[in-house]
C-alpha positions as CSV (number, residue, x, y, z in Angstrom):
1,X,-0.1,2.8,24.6
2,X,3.1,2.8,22.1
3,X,2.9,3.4,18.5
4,X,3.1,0.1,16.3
5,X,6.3,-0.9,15.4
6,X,5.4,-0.9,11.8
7,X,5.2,3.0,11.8
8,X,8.8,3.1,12.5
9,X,9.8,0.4,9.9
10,X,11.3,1.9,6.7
11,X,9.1,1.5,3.8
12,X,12.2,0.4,1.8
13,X,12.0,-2.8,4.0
14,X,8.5,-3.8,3.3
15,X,8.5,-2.9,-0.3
16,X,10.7,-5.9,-1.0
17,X,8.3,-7.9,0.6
18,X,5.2,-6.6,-1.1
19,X,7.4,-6.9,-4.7
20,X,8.1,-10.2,-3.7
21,X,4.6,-11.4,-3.0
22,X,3.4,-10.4,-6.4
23,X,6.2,-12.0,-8.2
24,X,5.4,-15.3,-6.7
25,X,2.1,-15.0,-8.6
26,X,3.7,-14.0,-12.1
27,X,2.8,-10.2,-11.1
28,X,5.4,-7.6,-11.9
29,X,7.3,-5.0,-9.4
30,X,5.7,-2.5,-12.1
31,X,2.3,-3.7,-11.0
32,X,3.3,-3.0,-7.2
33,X,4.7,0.4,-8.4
34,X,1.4,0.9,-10.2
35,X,-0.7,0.1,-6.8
36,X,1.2,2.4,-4.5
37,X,1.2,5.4,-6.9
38,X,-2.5,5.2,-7.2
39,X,-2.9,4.7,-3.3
40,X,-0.6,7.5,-2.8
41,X,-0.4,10.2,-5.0
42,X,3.4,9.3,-5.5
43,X,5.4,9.5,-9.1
44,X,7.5,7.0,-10.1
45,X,10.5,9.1,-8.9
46,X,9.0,10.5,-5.8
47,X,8.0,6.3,-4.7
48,X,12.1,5.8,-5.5
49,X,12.7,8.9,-3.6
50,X,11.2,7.7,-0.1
51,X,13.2,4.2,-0.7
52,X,16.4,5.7,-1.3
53,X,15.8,8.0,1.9
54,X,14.5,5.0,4.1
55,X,11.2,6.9,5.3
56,X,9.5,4.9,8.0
57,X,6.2,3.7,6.9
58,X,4.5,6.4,9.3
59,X,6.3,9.2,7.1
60,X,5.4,7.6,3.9
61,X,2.2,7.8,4.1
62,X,2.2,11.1,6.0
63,X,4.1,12.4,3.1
64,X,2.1,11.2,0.4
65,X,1.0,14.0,-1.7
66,X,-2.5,12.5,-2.0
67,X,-4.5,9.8,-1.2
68,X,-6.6,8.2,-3.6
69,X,-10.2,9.4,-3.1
70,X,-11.3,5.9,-4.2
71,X,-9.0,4.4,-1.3
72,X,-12.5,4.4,0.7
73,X,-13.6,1.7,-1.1
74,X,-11.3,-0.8,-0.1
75,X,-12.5,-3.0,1.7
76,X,-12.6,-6.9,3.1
77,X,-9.7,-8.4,5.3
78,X,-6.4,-8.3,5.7
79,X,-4.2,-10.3,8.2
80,X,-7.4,-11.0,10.2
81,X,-7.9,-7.3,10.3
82,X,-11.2,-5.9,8.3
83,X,-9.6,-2.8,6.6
84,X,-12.8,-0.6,6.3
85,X,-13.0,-1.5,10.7
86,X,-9.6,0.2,11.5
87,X,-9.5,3.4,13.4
88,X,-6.4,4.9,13.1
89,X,-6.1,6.4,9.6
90,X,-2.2,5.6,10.0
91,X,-3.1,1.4,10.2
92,X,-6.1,1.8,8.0
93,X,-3.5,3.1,5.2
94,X,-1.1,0.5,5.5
95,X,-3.8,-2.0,5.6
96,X,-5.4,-1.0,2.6
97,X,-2.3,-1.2,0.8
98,X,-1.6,-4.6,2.2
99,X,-5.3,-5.9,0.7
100,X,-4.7,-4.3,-2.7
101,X,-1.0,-6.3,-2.9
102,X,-3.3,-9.1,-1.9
103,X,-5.5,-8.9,-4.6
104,X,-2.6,-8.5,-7.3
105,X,-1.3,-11.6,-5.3
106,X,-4.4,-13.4,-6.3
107,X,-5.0,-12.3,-9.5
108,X,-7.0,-9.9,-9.4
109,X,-7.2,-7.5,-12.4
110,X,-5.1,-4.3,-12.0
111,X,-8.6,-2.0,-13.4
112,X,-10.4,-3.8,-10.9
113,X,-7.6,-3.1,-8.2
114,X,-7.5,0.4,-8.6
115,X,-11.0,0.9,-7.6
116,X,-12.9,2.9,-10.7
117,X,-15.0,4.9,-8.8
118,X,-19.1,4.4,-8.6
């Protein structure tokens, strides 16, 4: 079976979108920035770095210089799609950012966002 098309999508063409999704709901492109550094491991400048080079969303998270240990705790559905259920760690990923942009979508508070560990 082929890959997903998202792998081969550049992150710099979804970010908009997540940036975007939080504004509508008086959330900042700081908060976003916030999310995907603590999901990824990523600096400020290293998260501009992989927009201004157009990595595919595969490579961005290939590339990430560390997960989040607490990114196992994400969980609860997104698109349909229960995030802890996914079995290919590149989906499950790019899923469980997609849920945390949700929850800064719906107000969620960023400390309970960033999943403070047990």
């Amino acid at each position: 079976m082929p890959d997903h098309r998202i792998y081969g999508t550049p992150f710099a063409k979804v970010y908009p979108m997540y940036v975007q999704k939080a504004e509508r709901k008086q959330r900042t492109k700081e908060d976003v920035d916030r999310i995907i550094c603590w999901l990824t491991g990523y600096t400020p400048a290293g998260l501009a770095e992989q927009l201004a080079a157009g990595t595919d969303m595969e490579a961005f998270f290939a590339q990430a210089p560390a997960m989040h240990p607490n990114s196992a705790l994400i969980t609860g559905v997104v698109c349909g799609v229960r995030v802890e259920e996914v079995e290919d760690p590149r989906m499950r990923n790019i899923r469980r950012l997609d849920k945390l942009i949700d929850e800064l979508a719906k107000g969620k508070a960023l400390d309970k966002i960033l999943r403070p560990g047990p």
